[in-house]
MARDREN-178031 format. One line per 4 residues: their letters; for each residue x negated, y, z of N, C-alpha, C. Coordinates in Angstrom, 1 decimal. Each point is the difference from the previous one (the first is absolute). Example, Ala and Ser with C-alpha at 12.3 -4.5 7.8 and 13.67 -1.06 7.14 Angstrom:
as	-13.2:-5.7:7.8:0.9:1.2:0.0:-0.9:1.2:0.0; 0.4:1.1:-0.7:-0.9:1.1:0.0:0.8:1.1:0.8;
***
This chain:
xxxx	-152.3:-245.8:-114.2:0.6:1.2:-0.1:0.6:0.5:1.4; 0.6:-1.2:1.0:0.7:0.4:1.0:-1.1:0.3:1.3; -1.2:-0.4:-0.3:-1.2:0.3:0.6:-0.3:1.6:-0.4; 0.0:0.5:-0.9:-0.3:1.5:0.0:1.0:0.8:0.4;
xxxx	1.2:-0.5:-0.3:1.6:1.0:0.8:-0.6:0.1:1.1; -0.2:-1.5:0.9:-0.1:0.2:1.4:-1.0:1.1:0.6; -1.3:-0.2:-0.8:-1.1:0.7:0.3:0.4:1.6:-0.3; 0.4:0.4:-1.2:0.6:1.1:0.0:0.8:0.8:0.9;
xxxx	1.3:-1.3:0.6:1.1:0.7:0.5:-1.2:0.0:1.6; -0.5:-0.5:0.1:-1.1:0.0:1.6:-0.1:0.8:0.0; -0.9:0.6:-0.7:-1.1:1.4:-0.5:0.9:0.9:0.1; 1.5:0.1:-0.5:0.7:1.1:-0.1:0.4:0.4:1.5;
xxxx	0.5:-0.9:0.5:0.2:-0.3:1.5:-1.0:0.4:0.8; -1.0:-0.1:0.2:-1.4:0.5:0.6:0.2:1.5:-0.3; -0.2:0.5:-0.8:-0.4:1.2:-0.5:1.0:0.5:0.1; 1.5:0.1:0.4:0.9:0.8:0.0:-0.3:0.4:1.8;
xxxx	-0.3:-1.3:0.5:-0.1:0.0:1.4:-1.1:1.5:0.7; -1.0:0.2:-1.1:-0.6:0.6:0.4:-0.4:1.7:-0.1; -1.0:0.3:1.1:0.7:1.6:0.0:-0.7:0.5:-0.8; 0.7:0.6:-0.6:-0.5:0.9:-0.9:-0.6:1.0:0.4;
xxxx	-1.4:0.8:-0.5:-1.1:1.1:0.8:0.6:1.4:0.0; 0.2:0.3:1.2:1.0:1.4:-0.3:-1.1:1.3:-0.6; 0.5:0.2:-1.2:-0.7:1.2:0.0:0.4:1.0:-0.3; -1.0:0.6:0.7:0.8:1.8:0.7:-1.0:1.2:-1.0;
xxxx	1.1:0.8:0.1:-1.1:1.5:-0.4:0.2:1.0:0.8; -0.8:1.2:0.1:0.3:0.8:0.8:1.1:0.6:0.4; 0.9:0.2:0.7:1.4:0.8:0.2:0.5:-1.0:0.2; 0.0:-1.4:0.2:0.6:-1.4:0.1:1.0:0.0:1.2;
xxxx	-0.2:0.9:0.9:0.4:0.1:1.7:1.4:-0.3:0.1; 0.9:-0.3:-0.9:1.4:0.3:0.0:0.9:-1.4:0.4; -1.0:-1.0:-0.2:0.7:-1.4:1.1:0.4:0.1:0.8; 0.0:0.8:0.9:0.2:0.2:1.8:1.1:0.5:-0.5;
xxxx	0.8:0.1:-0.9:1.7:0.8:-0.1:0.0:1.2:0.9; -1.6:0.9:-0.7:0.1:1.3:0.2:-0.2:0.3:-1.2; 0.4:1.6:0.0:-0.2:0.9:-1.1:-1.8:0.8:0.5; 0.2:0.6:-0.9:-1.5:0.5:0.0:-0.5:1.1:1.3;
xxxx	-0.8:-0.4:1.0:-0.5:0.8:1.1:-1.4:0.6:-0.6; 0.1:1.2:0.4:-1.4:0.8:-0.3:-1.4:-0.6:1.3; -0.5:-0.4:-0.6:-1.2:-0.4:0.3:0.0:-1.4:0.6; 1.0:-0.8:-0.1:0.2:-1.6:0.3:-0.5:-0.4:-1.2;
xxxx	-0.2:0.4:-1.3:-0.1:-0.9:-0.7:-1.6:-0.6:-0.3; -0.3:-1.5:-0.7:-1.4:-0.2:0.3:-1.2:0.8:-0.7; -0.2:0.7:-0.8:-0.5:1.4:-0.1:0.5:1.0:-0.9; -0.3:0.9:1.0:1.8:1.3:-0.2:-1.2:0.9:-1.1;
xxxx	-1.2:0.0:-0.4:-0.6:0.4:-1.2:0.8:-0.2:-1.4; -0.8:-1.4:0.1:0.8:-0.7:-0.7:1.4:0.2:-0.6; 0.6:-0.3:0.7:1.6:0.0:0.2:0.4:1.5:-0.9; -1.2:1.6:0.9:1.1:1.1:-0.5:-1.2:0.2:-1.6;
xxxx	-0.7:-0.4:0.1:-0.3:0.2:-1.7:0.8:-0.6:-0.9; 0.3:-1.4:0.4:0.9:-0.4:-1.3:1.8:1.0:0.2; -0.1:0.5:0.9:1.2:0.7:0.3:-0.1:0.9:-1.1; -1.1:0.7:0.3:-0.5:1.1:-0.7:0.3:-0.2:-1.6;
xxxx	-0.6:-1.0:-0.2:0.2:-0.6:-1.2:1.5:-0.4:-0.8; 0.9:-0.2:1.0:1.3:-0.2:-0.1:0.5:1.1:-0.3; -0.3:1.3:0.8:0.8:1.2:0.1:-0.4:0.8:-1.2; -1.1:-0.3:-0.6:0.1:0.5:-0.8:0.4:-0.1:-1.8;
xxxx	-0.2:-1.4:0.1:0.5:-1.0:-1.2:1.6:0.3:0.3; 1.1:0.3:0.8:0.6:0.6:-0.1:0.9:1.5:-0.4; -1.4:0.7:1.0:0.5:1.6:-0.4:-0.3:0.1:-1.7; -1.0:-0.6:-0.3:-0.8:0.3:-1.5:1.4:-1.1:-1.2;
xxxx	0.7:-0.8:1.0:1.0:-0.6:-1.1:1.2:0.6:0.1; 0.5:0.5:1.4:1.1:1.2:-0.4:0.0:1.1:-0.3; -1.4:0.5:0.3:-0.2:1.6:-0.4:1.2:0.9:0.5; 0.5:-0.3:1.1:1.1:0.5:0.6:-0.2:0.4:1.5;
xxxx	-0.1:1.4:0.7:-0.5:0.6:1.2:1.4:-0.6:0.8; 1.5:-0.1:-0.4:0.6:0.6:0.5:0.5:-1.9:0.7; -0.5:-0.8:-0.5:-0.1:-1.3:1.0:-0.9:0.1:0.7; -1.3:0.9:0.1:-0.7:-0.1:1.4:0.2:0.8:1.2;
xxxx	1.2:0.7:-0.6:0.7:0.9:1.3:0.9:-0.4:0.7; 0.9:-1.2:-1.2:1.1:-0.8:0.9:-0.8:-1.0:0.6; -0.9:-0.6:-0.5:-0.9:-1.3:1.0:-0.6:1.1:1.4; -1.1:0.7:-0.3:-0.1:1.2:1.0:0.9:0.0:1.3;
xxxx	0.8:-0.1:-0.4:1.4:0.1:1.6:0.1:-1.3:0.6; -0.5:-0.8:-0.3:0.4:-1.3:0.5:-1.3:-0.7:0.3; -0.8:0.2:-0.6:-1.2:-0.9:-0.6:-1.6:0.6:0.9; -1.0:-1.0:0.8:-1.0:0.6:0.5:-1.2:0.0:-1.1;
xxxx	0.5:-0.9:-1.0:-0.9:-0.6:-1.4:-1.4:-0.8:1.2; -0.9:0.5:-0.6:-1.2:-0.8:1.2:-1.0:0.6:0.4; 0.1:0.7:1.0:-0.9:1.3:0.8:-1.4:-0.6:0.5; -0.5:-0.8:-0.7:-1.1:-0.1:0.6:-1.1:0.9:-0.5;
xxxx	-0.6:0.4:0.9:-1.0:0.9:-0.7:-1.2:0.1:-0.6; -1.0:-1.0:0.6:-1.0:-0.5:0.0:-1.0:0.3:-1.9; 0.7:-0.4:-0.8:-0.6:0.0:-1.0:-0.2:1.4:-1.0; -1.1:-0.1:-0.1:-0.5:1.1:-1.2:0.5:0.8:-0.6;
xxxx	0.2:0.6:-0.8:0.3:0.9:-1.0:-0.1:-0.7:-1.3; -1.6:-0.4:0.4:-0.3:-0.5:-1.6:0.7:-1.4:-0.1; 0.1:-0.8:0.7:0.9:-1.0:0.0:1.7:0.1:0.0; 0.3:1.3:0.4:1.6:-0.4:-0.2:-0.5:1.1:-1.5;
xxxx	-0.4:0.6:-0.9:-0.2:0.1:-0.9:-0.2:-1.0:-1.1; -0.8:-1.1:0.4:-0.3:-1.0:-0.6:1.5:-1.0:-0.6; 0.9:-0.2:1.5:1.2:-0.7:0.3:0.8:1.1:-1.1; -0.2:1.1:0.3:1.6:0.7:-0.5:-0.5:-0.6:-2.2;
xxxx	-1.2:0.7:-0.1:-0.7:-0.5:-1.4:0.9:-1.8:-0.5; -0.3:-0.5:1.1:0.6:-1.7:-0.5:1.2:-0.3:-0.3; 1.1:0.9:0.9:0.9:-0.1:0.2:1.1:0.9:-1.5; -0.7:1.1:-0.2:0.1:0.8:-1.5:-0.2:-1.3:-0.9;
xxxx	-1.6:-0.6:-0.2:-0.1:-1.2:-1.1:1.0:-0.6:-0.4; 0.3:-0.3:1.1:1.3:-1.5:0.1:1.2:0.6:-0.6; 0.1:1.1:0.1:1.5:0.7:-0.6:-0.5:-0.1:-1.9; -1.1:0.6:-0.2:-0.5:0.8:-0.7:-0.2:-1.0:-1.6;
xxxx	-0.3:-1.4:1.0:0.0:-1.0:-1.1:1.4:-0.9:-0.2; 0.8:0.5:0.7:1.4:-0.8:-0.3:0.7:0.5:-1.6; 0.6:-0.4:-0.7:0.6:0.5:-1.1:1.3:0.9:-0.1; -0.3:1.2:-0.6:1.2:1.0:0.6:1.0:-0.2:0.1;
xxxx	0.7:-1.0:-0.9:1.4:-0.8:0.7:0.3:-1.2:-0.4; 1.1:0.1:0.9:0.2:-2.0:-0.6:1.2:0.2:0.0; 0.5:-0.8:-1.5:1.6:0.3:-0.4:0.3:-0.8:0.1; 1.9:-0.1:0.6:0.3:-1.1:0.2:1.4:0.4:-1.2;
xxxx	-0.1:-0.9:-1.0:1.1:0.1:-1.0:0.8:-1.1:-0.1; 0.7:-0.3:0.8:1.0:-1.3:0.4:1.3:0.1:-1.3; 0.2:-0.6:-0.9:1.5:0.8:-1.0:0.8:-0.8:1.4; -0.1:-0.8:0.3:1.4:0.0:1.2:0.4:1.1:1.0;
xxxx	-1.3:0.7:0.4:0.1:1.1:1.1:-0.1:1.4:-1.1; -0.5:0.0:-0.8:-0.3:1.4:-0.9:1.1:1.0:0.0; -0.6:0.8:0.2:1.0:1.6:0.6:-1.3:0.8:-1.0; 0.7:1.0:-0.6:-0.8:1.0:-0.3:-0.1:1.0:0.9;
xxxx	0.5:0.2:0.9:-0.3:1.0:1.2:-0.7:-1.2:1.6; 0.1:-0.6:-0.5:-1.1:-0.9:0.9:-1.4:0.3:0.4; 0.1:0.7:1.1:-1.4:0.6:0.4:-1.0:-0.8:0.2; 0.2:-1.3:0.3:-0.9:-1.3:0.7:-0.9:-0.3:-1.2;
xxxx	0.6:0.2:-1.2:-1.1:-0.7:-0.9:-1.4:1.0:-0.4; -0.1:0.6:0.8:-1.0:1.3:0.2:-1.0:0.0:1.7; 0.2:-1.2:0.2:-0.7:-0.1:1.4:-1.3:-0.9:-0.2; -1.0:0.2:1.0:-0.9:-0.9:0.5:0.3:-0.6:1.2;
xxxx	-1.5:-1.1:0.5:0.3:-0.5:0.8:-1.1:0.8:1.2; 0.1:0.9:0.6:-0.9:0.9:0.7:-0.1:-1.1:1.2; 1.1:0.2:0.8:-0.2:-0.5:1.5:-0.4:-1.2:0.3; 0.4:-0.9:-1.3:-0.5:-1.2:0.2:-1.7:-0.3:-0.4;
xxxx	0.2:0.8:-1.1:-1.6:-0.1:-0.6:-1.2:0.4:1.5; 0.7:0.9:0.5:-1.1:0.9:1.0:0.1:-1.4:1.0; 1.3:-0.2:0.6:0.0:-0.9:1.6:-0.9:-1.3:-0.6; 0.7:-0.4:-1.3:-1.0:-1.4:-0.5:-1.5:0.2:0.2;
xxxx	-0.8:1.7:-0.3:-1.3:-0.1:-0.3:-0.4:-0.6:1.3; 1.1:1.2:1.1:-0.7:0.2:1.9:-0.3:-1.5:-0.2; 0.6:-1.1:0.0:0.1:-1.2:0.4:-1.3:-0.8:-0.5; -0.7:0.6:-1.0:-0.7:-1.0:-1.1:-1.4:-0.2:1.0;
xxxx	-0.3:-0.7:-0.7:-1.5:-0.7:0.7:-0.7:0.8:-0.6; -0.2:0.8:-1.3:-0.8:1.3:-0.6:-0.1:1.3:1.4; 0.9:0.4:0.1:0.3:1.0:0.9:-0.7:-0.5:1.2; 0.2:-1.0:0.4:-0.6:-0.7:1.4:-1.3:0.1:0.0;
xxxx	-0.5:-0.3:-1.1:-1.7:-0.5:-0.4:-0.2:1.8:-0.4; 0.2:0.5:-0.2:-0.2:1.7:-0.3:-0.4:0.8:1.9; 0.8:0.0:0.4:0.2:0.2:1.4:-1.0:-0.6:0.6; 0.4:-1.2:0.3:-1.2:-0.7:0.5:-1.6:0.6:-0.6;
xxxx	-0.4:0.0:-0.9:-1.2:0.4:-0.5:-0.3:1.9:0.4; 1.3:0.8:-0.1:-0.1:1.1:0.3:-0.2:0.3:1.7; 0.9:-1.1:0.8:-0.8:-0.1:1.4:-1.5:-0.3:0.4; -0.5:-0.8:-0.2:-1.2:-0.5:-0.5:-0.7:1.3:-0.2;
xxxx	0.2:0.8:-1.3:-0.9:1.4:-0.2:-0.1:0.8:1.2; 2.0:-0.1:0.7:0.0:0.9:1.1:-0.7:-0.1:1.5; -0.1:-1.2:0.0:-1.1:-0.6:1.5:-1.2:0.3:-0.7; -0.7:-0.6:-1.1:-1.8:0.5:-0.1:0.5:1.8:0.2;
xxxx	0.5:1.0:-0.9:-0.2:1.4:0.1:0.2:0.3:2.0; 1.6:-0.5:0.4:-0.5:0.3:1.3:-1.0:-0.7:0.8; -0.7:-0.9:-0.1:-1.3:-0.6:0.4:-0.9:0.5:-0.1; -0.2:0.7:-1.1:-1.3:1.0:-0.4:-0.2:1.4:0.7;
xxxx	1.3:0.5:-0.1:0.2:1.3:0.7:-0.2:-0.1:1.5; 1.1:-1.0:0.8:-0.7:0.3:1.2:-0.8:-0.5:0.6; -0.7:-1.3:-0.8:-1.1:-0.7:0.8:0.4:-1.4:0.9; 1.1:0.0:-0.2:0.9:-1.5:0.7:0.6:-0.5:-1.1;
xxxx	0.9:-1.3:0.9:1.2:-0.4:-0.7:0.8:0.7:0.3; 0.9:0.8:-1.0:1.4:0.8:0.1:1.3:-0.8:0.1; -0.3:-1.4:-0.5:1.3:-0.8:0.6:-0.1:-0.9:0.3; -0.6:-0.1:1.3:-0.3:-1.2:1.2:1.1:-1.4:-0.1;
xxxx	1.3:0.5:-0.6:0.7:-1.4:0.1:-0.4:-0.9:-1.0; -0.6:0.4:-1.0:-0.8:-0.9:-0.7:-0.8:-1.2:0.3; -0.5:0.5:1.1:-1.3:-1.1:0.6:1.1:-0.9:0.7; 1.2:0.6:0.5:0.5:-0.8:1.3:0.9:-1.1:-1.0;
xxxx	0.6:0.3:-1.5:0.3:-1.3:-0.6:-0.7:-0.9:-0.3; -1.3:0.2:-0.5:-0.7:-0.9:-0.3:-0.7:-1.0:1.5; 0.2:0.7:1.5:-0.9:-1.1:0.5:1.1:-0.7:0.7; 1.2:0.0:-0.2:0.8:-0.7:0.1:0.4:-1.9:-0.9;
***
């Protein structure tokens, strides 16, 4: 028996020792204890579709103009321009879903906290639901596939590679 502790506690020891595979998704850039620079990040496509997708999983969960006028004043949101119509169409579409399939509310009926004029038990979880989606590996694998469409269509159209840094990660 004191022969498998040992062997276990080894094993555990070994494997704590070791590094774990960092894995990244697009928009990852924020190690460097910076905030977000327009066009630093490792592909700013990428990056502003799921933005796209963010902004709108929010406007579609507040249904409220008058937070995009106080963000407006402060906020550059993510000016990249590059993508489609039909793709930030596509993004704004995803970003509606994700509202669209949450359940119209979640009550919170605490008898320790219970107020009958307690507004809170009439809320959802918008901001978190939307920031959780940005983050998900679904969203990542959506993007990713939707860039993909976007290099064959600009490939076809002008008869080159439209985004040469492509080649330059892979011969690395």
């Amino acid at each position: 028996m004191k022969k498998y502790v040992l062997y276990f506690v080894f094993l555990l020891v070994l494997f704590s020792c070791c590094k774990t595979p960092n894995l990244t998704f697009f928009g990852d850039d924020f190690s460097k204890g910076k905030g977000y620079e327009y066009g630093k990040v490792s592909n700013s496509w990428i990056t502003a579709y799921k933005d796209n997708v963010f902004y709108s999983c929010i406007r579609e969960g507040y249904k409220n103009d008058s937070i995009w006028l106080l963000m407006d004043k402060e906020d550059w949101f993510n000016t990249y321009d590059a993508i489609d119509f039909t793709d930030l169409d596509t993004a704004m579409i995803i970003g509606k879903k994700v509202i669209k399939d949450l359940p119209n509310e979640v009550y919170f009926n605490s008898q320790e906290f219970f107020s009958e004029n307690d507004k809170s038990k009439h809320k959802n979880y918008i901001s978190s639901t939307c920031l959780h989606y940005y983050i998900s590996r679904e969203l990542d694998s959506i993007a990713k596939e939707a860039f993909k469409n976007e290099v064959k269509r600009k490939t076809e159209l002008y008869g080159k590679n439209y985004y040469p840094f492509l080649n330059e990660k892979k011969k690395k």
